[in-house]
C-alpha positions in Angstrom: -13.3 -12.4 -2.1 -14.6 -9.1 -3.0 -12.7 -5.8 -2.8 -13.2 -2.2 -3.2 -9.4 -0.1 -3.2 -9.9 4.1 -2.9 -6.7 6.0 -3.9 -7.1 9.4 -3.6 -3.9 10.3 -5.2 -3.3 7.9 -8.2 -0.5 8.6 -10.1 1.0 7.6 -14.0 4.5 6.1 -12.5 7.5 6.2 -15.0 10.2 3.9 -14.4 13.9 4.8 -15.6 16.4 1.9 -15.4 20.1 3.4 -15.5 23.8 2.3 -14.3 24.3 4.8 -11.7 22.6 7.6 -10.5 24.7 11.3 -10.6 23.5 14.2 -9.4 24.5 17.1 -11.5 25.2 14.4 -14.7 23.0 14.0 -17.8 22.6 10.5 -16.9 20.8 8.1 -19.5 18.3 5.7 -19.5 18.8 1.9 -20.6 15.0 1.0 -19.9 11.9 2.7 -19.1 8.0 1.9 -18.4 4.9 3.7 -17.9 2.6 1.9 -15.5 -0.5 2.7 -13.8 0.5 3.8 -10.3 -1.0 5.0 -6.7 -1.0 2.2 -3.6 -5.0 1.2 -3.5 -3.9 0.9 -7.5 -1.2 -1.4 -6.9 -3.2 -3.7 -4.1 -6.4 -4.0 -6.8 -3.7 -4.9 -9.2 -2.3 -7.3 -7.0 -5.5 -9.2 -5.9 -7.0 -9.2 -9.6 -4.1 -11.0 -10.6 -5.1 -14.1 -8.1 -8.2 -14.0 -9.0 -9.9 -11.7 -6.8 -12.4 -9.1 -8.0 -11.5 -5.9 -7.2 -12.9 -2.7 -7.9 -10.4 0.8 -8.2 -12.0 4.1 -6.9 -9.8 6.8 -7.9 -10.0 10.5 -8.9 -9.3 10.7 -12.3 -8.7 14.6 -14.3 -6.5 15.6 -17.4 -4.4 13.7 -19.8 -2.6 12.2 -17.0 -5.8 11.0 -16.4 -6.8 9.7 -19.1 -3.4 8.1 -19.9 -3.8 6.5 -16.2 -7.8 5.0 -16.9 -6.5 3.4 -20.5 -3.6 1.8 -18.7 -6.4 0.5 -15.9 -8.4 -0.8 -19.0 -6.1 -2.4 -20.8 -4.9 -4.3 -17.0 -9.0 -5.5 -17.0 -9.3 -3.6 -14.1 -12.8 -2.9 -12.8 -12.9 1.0 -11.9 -14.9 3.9 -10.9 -13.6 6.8 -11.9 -14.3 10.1 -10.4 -13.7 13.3 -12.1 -11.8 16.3 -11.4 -11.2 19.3 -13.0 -6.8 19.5 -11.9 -4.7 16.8 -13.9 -3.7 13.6 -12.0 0.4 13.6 -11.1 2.9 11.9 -12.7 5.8 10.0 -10.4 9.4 8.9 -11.0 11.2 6.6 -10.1 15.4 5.5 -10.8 16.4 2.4 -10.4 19.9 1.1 -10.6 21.3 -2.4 -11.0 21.9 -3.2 -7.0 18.0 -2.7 -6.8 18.6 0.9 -5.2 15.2 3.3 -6.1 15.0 6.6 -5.7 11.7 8.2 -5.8 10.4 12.0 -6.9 6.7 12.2 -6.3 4.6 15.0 -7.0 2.2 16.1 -4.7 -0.8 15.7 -6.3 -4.0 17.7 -7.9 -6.0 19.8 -5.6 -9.3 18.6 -4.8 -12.4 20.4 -4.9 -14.8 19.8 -1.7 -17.1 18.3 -4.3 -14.8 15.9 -5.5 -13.4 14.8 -2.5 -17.7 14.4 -1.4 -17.4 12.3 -4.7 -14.6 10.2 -3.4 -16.3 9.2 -0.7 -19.8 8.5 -2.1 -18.4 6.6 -4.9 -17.2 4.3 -2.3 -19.9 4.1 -0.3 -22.1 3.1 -3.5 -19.8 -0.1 -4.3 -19.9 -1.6 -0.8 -22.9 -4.1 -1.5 -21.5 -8.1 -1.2 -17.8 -6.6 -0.7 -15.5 -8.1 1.8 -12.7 -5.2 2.5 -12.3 -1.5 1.2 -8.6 -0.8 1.2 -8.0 2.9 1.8 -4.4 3.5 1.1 -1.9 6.3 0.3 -1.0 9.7 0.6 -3.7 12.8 0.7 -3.5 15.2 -2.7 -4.1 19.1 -1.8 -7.6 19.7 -0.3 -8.2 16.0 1.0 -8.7 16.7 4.9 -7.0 14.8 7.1 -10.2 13.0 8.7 -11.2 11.5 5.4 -9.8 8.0 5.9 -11.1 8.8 9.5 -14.3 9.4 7.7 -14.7 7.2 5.1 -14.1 4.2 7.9 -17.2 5.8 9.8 -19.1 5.1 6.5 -17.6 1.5 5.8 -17.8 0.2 9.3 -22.2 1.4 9.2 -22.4 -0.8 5.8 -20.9 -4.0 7.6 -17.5 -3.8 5.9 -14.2 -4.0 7.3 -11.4 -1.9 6.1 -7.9 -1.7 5.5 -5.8 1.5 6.4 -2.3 2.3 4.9 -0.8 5.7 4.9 1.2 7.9 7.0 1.4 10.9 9.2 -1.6 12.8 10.1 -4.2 11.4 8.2 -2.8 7.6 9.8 -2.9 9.5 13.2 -6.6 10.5 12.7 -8.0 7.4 11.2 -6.5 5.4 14.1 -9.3 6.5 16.2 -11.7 5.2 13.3 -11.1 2.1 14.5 -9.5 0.0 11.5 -9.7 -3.8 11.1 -6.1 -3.5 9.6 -3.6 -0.4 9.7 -0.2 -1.2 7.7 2.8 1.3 8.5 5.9 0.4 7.6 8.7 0.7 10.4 9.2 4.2 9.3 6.0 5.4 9.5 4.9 3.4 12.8 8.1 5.6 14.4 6.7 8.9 13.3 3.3 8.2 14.3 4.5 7.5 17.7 7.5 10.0 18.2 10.5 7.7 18.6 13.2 5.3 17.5 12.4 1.7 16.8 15.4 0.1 16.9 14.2 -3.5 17.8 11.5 -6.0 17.0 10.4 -5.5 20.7 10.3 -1.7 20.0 8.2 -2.5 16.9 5.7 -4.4 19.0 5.6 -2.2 21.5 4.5 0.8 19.2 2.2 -1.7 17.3 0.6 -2.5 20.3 0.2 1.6 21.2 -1.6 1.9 17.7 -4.1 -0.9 19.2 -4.4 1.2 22.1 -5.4 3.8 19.8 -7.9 1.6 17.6 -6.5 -0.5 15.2 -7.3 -4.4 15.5 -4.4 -5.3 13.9 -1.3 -3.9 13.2 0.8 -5.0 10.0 4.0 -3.1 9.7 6.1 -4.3 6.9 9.7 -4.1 7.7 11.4 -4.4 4.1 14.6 -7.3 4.1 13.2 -8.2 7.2 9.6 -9.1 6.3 6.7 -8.0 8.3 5.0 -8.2 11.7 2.0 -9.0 12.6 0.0 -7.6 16.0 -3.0 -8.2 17.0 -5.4 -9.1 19.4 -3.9 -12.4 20.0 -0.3 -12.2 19.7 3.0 -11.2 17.8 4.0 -12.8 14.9 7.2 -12.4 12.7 7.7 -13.8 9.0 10.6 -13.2 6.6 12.2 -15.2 3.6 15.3 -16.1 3.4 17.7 -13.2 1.8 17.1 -11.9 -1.5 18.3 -9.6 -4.1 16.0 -7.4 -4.9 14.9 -6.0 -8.6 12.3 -3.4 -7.2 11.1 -2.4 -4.0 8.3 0.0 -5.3 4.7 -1.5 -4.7 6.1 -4.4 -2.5 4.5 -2.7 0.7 0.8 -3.1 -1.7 1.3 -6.5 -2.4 2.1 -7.4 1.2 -0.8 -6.1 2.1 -3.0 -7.4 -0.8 -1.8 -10.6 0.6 -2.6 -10.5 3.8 -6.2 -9.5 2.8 -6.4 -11.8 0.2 -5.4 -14.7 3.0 -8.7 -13.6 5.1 -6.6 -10.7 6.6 -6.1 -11.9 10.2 -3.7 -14.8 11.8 -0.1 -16.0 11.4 -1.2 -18.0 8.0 -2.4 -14.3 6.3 0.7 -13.1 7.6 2.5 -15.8 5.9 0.6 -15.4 2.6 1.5 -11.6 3.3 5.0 -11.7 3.2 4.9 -14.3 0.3 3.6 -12.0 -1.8 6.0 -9.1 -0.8 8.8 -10.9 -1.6 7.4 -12.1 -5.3 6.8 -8.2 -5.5 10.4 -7.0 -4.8 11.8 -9.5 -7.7 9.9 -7.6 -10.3 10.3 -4.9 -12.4 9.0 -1.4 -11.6 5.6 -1.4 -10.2 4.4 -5.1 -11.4 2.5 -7.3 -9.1 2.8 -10.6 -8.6 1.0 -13.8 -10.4 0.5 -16.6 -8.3 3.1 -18.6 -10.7 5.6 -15.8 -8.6 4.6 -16.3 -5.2 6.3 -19.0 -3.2 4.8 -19.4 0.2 6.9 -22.6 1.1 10.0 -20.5 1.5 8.4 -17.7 4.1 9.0 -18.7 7.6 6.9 -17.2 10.7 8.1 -17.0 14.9 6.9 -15.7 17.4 9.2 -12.6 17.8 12.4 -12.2 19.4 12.1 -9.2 20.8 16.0 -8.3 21.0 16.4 -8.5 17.4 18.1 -5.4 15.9 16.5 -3.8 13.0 20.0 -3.0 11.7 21.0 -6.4 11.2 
């Protein structure tokens, strides 16, 4: 299959592996990576690695930058680069040994209303024999809100169908867009619709309100619980059994890269989805899984049970 990812806020991620995190402490480092970084990164990553061609639109400005496109380069991933004159952010991430991350994310370059024109076109051009755009991640400074709403406008007139995964307003907007996919985690779906999700039924249920809204289908990934699946023809649950996990970051990407990679619809994507999360949580940092990683005997989907605490 054929794939176009836009990230409009890529990122260099740095990874520092250390005993315990201290606030306050000079705490050192016992291992550390640089790796190319931003979510439509991570899910072209993901789906070159299974042999999948996949091309990376991204905004690309300073040394940051160019750090970021030689990483891209050296991963053989395709990518179209679009340039801006503010320096691309740089992410950390702490990991401990329990598989505990904690995040600091910039916020991002501010975009020009050229560039972010740029964004868009540069999409727009690569769309010719492509199977999904994934539009995924957060906004940087001077992205409006309405440009996944936008750019889904675009997609949808070329024939293509598209993937959605971000959060808050700009998930709100692009809802009425009408995505083929929109993939919220548990946190995010309970933002976007103003309430507690403390069950699978609860999950559904708000799933089923982003339908209302637009979506087709509604993946929410739900961490040591795996993911959920809602769409037009019912709800579908898949998890692993327990695991201990080395690294959440990216795992969200690869579920999704996944699903898409599986045809993007149906309990057997869903499968395929979750599958590929899991391989993704036993890695280091931000890696992706191989298919020598992903084990799709061990993922097991039901139909939900809809009293199922989230907490258990």
């Amino acid at each position: 299959m054929n794939f176009v990812t836009v990230t409009p806020n890529p990122s260099l991620d740095r990874t520092l592996e250390i005993d315990r995190l201290t606030r306050g402490a000079v705490v050192r480092a016992t291992g550390s990576r640089v790796e190319a970084g931003g979510k439509g990164v991570n899910v072209a990553r993901a789906l070159v690695a299974h042999g999948h061609r996949a091309k990376a639109v991204l905004p690309v400005g300073g040394a940051e930058g160019d750090h970021l496109t030689r990483l891209l380069h050296e991963l053989g991933l395709e990518t179209r680069p679009v340039p801006i004159s503010a320096s691309v952010r740089s992410n950390v991430s702490v990991i401990e040994p329990d598989g505990t991350v904690t995040k600091l994310n910039a916020p991002g370059p501010r975009l020009t209303a050229d560039e972010v024109d740029g964004l868009s076109k540069t999409v727009v051009a690569e769309l010719d024999g492509v199977d999904w755009v994934v539009a995924s991640g957060s906004l940087p400074p001077g992205v409006p809100d309405d440009f996944y709403a936008r750019l889904a406008a675009d997609v949808h007139a070329a024939g293509v169908r598209i993937a959605i995964d971000t959060s808050g307003a700009p998930l709100e907007v692009a809802l009425a867009a009408r995505p083929d996919v929109c993939k919220p985690n548990a946190e995010e779906l309970a933002a976007a619709v103003g309430r507690e999700l403390s069950t699978f039924g609860e999950v559904v249920e708000a799933a089923q309100e982003f339908r209302r809204r637009g979506a087709a289908a509604v993946l929410v990934s739900l961490g040591r619980h795996g993911a959920l699946l809602v769409d037009g023809q019912q709800a579908s649950h898949a998890e692993t059994p327990p695991l201990v996990p080395l690294s959440n970051v990216g795992a969200g990407d690869a579920t999704l890269s996944g699903f898409l990679a599986a045809g993007g619809q149906g309990p057997d994507a869903l499968r395929q989805a979750v599958a590929w999360g899991a391989a993704a949580v036993r890695l280091p940092g931000t890696a992706m899984p191989t298919p020598g990683d992903v084990d799709v005997d061990v993922v097991r989907v039901d139909v939900v049970d809809p009293d199922r605490s989230l907490r258990d």
